[in-house]
PDB file of N, H, CA, C and O in Angstrom:
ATOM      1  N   UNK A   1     -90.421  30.037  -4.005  1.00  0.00           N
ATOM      2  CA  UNK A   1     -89.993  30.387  -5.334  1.00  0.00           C
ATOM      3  C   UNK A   1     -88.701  29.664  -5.708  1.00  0.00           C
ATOM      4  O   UNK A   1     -88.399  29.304  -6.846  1.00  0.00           O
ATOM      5  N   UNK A   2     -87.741  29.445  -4.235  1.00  0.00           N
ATOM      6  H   UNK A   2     -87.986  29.737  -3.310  1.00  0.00           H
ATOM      7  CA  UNK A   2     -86.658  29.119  -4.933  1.00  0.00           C
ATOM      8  C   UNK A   2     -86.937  27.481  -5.481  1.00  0.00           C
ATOM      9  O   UNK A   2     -86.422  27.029  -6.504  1.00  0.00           O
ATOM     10  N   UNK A   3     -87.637  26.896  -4.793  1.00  0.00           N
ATOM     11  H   UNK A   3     -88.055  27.263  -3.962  1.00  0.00           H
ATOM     12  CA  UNK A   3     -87.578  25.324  -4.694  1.00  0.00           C
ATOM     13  C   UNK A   3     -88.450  25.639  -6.079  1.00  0.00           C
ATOM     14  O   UNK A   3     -87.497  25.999  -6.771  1.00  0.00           O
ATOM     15  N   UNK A   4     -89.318  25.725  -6.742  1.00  0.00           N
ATOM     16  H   UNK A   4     -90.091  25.433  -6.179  1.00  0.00           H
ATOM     17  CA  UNK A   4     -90.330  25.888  -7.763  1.00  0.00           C
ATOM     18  C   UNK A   4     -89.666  25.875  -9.081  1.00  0.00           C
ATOM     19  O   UNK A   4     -90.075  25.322 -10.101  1.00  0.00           O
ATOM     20  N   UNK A   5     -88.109  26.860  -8.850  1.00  0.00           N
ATOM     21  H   UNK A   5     -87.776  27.309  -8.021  1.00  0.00           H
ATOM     22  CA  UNK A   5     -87.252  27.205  -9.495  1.00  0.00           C
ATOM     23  C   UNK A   5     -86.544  25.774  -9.841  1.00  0.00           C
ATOM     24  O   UNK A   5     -86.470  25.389 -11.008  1.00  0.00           O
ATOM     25  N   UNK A   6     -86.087  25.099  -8.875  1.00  0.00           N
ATOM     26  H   UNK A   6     -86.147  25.412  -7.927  1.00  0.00           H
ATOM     27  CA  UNK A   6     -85.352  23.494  -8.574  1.00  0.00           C
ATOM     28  C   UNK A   6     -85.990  23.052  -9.478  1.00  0.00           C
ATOM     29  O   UNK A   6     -85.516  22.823 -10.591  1.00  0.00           O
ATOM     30  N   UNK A   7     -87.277  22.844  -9.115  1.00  0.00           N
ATOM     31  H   UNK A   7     -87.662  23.031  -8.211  1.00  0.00           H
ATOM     32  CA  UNK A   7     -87.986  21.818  -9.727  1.00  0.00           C
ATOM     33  C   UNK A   7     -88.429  21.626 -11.001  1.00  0.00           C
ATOM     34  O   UNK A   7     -88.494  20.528 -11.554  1.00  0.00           O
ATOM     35  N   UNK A   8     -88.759  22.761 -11.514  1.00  0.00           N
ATOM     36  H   UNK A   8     -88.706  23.652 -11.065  1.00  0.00           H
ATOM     37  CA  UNK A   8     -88.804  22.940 -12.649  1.00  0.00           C
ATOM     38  C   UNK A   8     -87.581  22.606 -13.753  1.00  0.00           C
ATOM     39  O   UNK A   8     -87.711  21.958 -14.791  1.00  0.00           O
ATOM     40  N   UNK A   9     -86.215  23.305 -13.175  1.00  0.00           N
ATOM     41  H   UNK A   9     -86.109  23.832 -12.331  1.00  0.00           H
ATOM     42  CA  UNK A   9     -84.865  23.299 -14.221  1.00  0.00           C
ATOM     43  C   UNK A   9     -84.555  21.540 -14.064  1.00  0.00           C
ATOM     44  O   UNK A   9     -83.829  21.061 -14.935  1.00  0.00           O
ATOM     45  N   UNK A  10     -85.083  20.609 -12.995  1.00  0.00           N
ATOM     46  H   UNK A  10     -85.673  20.998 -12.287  1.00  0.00           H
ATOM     47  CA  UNK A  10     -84.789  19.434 -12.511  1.00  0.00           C
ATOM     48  C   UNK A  10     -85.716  18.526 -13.534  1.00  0.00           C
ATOM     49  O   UNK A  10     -85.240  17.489 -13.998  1.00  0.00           O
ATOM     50  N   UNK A  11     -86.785  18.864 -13.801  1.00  0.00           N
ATOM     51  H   UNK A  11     -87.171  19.706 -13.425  1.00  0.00           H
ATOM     52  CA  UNK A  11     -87.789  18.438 -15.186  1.00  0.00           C
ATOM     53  C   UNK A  11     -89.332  18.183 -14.594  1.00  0.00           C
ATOM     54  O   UNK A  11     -90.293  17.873 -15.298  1.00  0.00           O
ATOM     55  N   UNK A  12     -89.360  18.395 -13.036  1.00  0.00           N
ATOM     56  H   UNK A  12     -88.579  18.647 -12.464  1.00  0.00           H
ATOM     57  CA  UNK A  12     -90.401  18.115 -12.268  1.00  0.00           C
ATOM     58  C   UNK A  12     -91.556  18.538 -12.494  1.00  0.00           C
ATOM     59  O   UNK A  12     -92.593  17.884 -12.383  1.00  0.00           O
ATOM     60  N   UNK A  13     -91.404  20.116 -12.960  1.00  0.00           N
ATOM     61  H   UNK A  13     -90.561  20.647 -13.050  1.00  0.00           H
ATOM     62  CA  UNK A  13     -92.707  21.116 -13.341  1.00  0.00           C
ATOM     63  C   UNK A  13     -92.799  21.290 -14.449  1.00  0.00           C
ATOM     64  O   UNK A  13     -93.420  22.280 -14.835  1.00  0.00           O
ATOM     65  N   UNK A  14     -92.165  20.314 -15.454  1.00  0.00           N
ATOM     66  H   UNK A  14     -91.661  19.509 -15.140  1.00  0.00           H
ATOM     67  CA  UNK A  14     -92.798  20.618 -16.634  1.00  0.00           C
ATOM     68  C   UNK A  14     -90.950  21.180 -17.566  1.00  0.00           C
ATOM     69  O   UNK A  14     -89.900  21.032 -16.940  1.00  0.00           O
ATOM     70  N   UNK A  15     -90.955  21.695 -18.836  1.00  0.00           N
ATOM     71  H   UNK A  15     -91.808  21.816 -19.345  1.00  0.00           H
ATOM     72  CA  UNK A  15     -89.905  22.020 -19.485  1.00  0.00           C
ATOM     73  C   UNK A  15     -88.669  23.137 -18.847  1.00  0.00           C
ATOM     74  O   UNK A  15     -89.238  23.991 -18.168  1.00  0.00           O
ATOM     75  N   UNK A  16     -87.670  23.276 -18.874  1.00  0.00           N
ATOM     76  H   UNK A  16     -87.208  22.582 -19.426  1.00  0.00           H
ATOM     77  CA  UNK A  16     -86.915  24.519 -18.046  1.00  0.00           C
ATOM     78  C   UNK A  16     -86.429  25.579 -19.315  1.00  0.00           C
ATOM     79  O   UNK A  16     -85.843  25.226 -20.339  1.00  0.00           O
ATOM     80  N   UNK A  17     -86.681  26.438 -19.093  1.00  0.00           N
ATOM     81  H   UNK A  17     -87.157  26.725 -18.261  1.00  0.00           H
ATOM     82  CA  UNK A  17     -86.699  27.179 -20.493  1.00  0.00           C
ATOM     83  C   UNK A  17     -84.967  27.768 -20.061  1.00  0.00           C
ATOM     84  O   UNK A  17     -84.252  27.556 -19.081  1.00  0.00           O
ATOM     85  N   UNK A  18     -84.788  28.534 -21.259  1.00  0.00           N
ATOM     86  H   UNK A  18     -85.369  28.706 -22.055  1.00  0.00           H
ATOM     87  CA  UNK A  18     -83.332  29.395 -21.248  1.00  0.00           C
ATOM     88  C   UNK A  18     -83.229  30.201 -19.561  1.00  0.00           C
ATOM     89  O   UNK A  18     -82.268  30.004 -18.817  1.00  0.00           O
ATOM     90  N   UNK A  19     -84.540  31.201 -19.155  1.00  0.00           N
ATOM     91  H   UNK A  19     -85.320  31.361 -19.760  1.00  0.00           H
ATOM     92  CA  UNK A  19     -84.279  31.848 -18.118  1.00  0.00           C
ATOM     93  C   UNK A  19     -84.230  31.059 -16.735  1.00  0.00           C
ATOM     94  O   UNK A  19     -83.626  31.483 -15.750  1.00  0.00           O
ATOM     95  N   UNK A  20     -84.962  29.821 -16.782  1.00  0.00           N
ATOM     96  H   UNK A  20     -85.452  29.477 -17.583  1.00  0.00           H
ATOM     97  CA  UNK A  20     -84.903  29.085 -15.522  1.00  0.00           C
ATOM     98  C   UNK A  20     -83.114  28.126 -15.418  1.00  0.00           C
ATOM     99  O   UNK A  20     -82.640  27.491 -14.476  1.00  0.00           O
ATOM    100  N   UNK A  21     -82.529  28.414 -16.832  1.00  0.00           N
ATOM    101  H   UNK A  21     -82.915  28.930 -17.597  1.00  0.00           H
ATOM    102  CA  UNK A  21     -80.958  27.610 -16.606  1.00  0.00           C
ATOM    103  C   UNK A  21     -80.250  28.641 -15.817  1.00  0.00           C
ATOM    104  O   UNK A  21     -79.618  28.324 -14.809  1.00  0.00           O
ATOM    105  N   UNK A  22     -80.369  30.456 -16.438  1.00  0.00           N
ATOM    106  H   UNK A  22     -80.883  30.713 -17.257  1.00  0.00           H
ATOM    107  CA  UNK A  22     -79.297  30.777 -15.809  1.00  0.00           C
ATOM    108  C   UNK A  22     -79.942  31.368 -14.203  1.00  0.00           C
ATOM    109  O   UNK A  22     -79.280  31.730 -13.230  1.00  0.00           O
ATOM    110  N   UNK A  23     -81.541  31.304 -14.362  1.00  0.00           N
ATOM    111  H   UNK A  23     -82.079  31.011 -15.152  1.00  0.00           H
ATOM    112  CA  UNK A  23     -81.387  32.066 -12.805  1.00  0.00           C
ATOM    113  C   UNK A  23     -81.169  30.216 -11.443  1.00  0.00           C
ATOM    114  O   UNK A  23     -81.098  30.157 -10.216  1.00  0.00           O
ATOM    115  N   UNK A  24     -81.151  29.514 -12.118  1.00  0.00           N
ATOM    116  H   UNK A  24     -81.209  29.562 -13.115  1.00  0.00           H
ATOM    117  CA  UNK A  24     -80.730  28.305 -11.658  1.00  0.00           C
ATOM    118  C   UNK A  24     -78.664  28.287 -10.977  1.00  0.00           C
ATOM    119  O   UNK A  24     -77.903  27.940 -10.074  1.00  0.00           O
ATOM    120  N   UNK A  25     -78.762  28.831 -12.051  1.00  0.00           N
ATOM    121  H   UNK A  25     -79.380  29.113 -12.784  1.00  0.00           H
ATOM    122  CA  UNK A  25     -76.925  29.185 -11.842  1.00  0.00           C
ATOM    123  C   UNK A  25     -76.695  30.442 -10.907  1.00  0.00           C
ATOM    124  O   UNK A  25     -75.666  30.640 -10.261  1.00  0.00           O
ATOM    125  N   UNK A  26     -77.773  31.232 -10.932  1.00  0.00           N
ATOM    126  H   UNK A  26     -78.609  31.071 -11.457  1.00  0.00           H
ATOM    127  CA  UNK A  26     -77.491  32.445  -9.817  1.00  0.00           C
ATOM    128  C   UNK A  26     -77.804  32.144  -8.127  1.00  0.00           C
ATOM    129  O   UNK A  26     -77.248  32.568  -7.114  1.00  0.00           O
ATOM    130  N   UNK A  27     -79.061  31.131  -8.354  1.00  0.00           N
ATOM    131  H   UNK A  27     -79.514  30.787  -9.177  1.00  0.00           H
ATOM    132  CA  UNK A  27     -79.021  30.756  -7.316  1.00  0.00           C
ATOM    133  C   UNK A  27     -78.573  29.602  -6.112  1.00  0.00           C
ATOM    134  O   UNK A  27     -78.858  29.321  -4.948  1.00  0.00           O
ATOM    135  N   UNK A  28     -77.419  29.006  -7.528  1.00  0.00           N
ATOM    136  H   UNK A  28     -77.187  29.234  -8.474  1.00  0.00           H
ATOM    137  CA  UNK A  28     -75.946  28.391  -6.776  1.00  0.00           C
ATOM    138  C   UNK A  28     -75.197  29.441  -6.340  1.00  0.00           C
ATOM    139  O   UNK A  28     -74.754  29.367  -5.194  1.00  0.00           O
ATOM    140  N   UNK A  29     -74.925  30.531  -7.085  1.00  0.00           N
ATOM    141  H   UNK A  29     -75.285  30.591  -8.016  1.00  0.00           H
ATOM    142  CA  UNK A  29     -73.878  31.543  -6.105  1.00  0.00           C
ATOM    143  C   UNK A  29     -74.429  31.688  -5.297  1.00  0.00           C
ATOM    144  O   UNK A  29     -73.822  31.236  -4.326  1.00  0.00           O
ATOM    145  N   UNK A  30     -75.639  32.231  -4.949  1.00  0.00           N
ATOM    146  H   UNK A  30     -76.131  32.599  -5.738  1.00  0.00           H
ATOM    147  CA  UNK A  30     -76.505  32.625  -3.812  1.00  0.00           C
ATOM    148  C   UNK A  30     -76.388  31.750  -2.894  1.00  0.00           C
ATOM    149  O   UNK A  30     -76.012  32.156  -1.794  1.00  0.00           O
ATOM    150  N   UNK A  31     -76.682  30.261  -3.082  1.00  0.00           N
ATOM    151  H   UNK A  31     -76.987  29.932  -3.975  1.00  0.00           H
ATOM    152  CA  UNK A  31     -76.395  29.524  -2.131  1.00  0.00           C
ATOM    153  C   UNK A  31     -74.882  28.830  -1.401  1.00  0.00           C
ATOM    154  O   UNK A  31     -74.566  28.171  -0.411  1.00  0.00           O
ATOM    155  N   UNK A  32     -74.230  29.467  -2.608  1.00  0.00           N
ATOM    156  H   UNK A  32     -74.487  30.002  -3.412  1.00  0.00           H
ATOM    157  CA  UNK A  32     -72.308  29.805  -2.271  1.00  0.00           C
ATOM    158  C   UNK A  32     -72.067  30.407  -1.627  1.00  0.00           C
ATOM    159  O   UNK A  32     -71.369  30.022  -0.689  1.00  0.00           O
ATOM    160  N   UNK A  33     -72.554  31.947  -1.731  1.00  0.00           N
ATOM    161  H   UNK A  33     -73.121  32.260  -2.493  1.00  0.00           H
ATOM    162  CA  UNK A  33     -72.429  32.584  -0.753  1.00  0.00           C
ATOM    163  C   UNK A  33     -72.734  32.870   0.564  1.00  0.00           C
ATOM    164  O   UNK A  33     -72.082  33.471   1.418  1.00  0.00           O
ATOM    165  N   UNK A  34     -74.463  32.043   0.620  1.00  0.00           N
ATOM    166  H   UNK A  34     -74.993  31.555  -0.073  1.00  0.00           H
ATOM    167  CA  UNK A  34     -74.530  31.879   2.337  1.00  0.00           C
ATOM    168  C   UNK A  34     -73.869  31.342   2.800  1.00  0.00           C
ATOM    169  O   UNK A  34     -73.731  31.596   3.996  1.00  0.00           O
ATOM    170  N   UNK A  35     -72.891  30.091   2.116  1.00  0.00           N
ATOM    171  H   UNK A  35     -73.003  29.885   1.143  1.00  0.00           H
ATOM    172  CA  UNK A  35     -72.250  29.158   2.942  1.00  0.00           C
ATOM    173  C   UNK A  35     -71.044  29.575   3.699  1.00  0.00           C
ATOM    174  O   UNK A  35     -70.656  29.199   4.806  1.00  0.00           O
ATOM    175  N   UNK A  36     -70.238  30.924   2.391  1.00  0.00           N
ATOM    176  H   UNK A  36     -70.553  31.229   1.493  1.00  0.00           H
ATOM    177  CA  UNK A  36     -69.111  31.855   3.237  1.00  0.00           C
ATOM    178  C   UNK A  36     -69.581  32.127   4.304  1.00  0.00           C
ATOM    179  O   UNK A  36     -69.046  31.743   5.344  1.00  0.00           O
ATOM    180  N   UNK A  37     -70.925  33.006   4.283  1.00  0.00           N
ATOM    181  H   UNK A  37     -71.359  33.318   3.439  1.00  0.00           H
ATOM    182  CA  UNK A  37     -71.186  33.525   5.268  1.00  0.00           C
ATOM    183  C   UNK A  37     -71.539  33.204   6.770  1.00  0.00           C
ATOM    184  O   UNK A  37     -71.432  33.818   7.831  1.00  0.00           O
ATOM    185  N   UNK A  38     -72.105  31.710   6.303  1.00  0.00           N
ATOM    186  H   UNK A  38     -72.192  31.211   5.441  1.00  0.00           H
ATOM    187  CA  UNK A  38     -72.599  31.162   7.779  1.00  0.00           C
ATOM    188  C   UNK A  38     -70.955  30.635   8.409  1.00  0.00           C
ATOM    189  O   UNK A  38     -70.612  30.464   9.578  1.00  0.00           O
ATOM    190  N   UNK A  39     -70.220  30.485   7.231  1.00  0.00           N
ATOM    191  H   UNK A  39     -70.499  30.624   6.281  1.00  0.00           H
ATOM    192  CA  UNK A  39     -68.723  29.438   8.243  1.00  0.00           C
ATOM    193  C   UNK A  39     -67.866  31.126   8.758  1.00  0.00           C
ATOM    194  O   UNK A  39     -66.976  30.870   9.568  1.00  0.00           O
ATOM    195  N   UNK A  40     -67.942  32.278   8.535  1.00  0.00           N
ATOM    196  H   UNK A  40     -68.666  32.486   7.876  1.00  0.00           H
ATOM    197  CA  UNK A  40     -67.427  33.236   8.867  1.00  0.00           C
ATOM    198  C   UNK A  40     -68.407  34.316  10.164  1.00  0.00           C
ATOM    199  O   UNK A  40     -68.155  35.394  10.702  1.00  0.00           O
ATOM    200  N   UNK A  41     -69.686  33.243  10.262  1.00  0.00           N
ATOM    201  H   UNK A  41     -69.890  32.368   9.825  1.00  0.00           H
ATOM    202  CA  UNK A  41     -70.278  33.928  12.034  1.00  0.00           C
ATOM    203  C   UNK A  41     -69.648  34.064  13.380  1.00  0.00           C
ATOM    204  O   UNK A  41     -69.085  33.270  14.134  1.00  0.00           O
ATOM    205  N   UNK A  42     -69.855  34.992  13.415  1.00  0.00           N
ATOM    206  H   UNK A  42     -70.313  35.637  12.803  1.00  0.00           H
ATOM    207  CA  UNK A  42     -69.541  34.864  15.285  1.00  0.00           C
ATOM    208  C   UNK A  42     -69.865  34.019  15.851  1.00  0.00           C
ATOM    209  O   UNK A  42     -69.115  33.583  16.725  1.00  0.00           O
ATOM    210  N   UNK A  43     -71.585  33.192  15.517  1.00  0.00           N
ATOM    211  H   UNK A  43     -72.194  33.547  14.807  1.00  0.00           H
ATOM    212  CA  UNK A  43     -72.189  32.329  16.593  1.00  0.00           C
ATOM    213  C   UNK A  43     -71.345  30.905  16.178  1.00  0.00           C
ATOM    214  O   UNK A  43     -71.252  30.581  14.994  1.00  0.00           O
ATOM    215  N   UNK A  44     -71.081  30.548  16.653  1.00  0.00           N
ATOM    216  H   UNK A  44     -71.156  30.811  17.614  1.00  0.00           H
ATOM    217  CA  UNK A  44     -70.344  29.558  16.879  1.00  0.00           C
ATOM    218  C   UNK A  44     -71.535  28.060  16.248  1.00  0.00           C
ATOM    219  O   UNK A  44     -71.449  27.316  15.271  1.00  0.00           O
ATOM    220  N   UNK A  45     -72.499  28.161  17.318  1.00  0.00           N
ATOM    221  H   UNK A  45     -72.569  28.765  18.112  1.00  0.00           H
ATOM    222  CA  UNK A  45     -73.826  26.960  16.720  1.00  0.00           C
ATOM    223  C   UNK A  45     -74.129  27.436  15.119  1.00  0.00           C
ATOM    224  O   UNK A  45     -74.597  26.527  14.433  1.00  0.00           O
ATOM    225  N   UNK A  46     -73.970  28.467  14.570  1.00  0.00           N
ATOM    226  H   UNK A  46     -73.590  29.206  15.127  1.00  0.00           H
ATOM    227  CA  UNK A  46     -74.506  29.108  13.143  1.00  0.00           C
ATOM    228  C   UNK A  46     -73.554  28.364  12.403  1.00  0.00           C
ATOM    229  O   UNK A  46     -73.867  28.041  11.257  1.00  0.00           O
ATOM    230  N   UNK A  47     -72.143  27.943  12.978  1.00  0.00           N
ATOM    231  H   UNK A  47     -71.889  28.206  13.909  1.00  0.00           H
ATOM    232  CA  UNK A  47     -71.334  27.923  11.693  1.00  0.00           C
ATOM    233  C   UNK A  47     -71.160  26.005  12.343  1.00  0.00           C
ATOM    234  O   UNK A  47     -70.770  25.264  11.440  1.00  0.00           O
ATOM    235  N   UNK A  48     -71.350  25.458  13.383  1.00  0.00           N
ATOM    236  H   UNK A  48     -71.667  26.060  14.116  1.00  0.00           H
ATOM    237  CA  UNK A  48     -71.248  23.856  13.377  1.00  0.00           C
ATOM    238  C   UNK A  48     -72.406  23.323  12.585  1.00  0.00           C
ATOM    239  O   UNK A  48     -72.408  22.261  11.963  1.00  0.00           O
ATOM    240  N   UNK A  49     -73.600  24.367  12.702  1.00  0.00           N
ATOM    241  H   UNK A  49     -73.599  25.230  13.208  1.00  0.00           H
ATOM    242  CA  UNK A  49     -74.822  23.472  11.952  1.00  0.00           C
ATOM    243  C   UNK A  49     -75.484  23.785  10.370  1.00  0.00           C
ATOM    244  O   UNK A  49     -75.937  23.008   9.529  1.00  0.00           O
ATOM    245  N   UNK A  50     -75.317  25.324  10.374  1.00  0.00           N
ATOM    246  H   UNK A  50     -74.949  25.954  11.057  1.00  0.00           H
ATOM    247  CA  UNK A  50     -75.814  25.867   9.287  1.00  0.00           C
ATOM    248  C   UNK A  50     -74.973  25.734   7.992  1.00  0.00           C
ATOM    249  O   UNK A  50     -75.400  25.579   6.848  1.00  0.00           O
ATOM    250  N   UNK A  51     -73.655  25.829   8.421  1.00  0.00           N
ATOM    251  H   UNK A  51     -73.308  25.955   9.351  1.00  0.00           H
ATOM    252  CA  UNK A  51     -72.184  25.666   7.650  1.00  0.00           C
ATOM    253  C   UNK A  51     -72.492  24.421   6.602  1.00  0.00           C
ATOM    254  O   UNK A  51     -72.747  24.708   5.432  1.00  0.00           O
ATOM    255  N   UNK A  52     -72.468  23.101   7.007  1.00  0.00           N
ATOM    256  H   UNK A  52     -72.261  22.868   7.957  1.00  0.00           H
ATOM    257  CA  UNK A  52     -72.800  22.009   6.407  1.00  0.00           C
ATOM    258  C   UNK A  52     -74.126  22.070   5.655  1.00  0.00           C
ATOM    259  O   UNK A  52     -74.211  21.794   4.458  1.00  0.00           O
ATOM    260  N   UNK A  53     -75.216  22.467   6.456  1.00  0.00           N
ATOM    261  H   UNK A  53     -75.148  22.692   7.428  1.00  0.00           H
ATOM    262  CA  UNK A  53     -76.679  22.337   5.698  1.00  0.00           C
ATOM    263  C   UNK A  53     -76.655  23.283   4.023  1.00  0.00           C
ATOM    264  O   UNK A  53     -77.107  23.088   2.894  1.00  0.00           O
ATOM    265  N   UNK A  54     -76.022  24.114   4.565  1.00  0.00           N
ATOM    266  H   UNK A  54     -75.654  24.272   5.481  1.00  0.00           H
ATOM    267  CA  UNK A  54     -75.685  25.239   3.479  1.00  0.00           C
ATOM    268  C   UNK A  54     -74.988  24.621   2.406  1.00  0.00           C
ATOM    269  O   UNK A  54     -75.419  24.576   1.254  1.00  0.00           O
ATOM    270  N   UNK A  55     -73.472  23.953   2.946  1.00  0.00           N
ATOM    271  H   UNK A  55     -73.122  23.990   3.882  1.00  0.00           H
ATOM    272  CA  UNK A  55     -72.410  23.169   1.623  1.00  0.00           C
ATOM    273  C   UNK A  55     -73.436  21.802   1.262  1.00  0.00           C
ATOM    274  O   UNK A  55     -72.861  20.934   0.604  1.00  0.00           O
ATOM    275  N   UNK A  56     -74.577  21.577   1.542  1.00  0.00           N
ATOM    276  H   UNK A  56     -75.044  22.282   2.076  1.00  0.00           H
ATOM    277  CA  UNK A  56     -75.052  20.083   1.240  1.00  0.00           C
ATOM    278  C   UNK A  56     -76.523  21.229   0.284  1.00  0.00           C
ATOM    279  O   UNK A  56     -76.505  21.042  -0.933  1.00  0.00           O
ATOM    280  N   UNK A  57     -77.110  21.777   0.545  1.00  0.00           N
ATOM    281  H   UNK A  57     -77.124  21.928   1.533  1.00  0.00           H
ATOM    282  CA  UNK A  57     -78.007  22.600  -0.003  1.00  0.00           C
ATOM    283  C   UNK A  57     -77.475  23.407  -1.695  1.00  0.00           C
ATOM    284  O   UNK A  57     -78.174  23.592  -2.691  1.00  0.00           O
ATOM    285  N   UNK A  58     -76.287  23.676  -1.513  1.00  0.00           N
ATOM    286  H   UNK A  58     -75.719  23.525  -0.704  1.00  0.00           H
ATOM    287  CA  UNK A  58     -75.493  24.052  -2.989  1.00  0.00           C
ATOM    288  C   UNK A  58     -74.809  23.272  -3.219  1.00  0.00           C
ATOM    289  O   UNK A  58     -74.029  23.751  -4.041  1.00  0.00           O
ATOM    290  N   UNK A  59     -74.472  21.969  -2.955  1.00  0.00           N
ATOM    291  H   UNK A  59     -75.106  21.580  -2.287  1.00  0.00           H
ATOM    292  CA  UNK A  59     -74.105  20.723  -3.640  1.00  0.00           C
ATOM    293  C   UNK A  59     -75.484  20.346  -4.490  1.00  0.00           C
ATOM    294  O   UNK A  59     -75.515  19.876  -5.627  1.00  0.00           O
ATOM    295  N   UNK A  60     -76.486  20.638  -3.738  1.00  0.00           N
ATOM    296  H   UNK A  60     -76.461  21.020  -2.814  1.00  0.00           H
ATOM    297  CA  UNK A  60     -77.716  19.989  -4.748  1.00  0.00           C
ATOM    298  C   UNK A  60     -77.965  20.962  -5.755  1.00  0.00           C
ATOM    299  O   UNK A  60     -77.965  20.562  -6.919  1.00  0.00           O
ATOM    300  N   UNK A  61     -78.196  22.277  -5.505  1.00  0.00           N
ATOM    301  H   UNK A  61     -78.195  22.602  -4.560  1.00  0.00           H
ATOM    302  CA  UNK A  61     -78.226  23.460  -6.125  1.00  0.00           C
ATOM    303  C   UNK A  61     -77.275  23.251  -7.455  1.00  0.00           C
ATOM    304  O   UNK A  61     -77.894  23.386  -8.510  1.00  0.00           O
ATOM    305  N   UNK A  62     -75.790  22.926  -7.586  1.00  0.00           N
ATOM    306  H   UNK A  62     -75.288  22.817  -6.729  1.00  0.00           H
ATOM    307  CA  UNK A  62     -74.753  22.655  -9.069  1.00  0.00           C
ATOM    308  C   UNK A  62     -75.311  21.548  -9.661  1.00  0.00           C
ATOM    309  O   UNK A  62     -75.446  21.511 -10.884  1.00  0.00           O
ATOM    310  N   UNK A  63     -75.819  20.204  -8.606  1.00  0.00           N
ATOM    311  H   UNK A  63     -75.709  20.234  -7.612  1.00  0.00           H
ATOM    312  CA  UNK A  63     -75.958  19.074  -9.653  1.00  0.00           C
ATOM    313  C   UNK A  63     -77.127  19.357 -10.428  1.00  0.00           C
ATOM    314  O   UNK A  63     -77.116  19.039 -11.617  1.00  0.00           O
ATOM    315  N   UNK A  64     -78.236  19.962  -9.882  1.00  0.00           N
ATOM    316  H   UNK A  64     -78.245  20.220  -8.916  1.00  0.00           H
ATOM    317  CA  UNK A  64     -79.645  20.114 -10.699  1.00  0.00           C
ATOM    318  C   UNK A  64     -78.924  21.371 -11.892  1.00  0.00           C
ATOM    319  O   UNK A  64     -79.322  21.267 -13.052  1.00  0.00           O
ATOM    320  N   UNK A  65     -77.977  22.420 -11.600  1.00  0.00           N
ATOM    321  H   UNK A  65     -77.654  22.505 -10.658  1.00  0.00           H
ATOM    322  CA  UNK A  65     -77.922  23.044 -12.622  1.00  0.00           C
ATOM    323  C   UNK A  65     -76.967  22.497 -13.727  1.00  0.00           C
ATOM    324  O   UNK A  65     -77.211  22.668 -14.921  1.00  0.00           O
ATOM    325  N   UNK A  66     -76.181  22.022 -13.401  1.00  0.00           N
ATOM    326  H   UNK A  66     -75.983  21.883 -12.431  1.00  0.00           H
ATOM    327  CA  UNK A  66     -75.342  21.057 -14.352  1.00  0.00           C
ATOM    328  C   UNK A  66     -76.409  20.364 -14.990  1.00  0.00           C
ATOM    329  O   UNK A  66     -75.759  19.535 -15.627  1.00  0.00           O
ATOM    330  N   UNK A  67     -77.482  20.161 -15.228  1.00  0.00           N
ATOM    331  H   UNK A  67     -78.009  20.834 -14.710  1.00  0.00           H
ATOM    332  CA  UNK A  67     -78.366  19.127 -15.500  1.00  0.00           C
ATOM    333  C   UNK A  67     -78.497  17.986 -15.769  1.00  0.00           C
ATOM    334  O   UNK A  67     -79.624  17.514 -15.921  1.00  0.00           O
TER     335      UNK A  67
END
């Protein structure tokens, strides 16, 4: 759902209407916020690998919503 979401607000699936801009923008916080979360784990491997995948995953997440 989320990628469907991408693709669409990105122009892939066709037009992005009003509701696909802002749930596009919710699911940059969403993906903001895993990124707190994975760099603030205990596991140590969670926050060398997931940390980055996460800040490179909502780097793409703002540019597609910025449009």
């Amino acid at each position: 759902a989320f990628a469907a979401l991408l693709l669409r607000r990105a122009g892939a699936l066709g037009d992005a209407g009003a509701v696909s801009q802002v749930a596009t923008w919710v699911l940059f916080a969403y993906f903001g916020i895993g990124v707190l979360l994975n760099a603030i784990s205990r596991s140590r491997p969670e926050r060398i690998v997931m940390t980055p995948v996460s800040a490179v995953l909502t780097a793409c997440a703002v540019v597609i919503a910025r449009g």
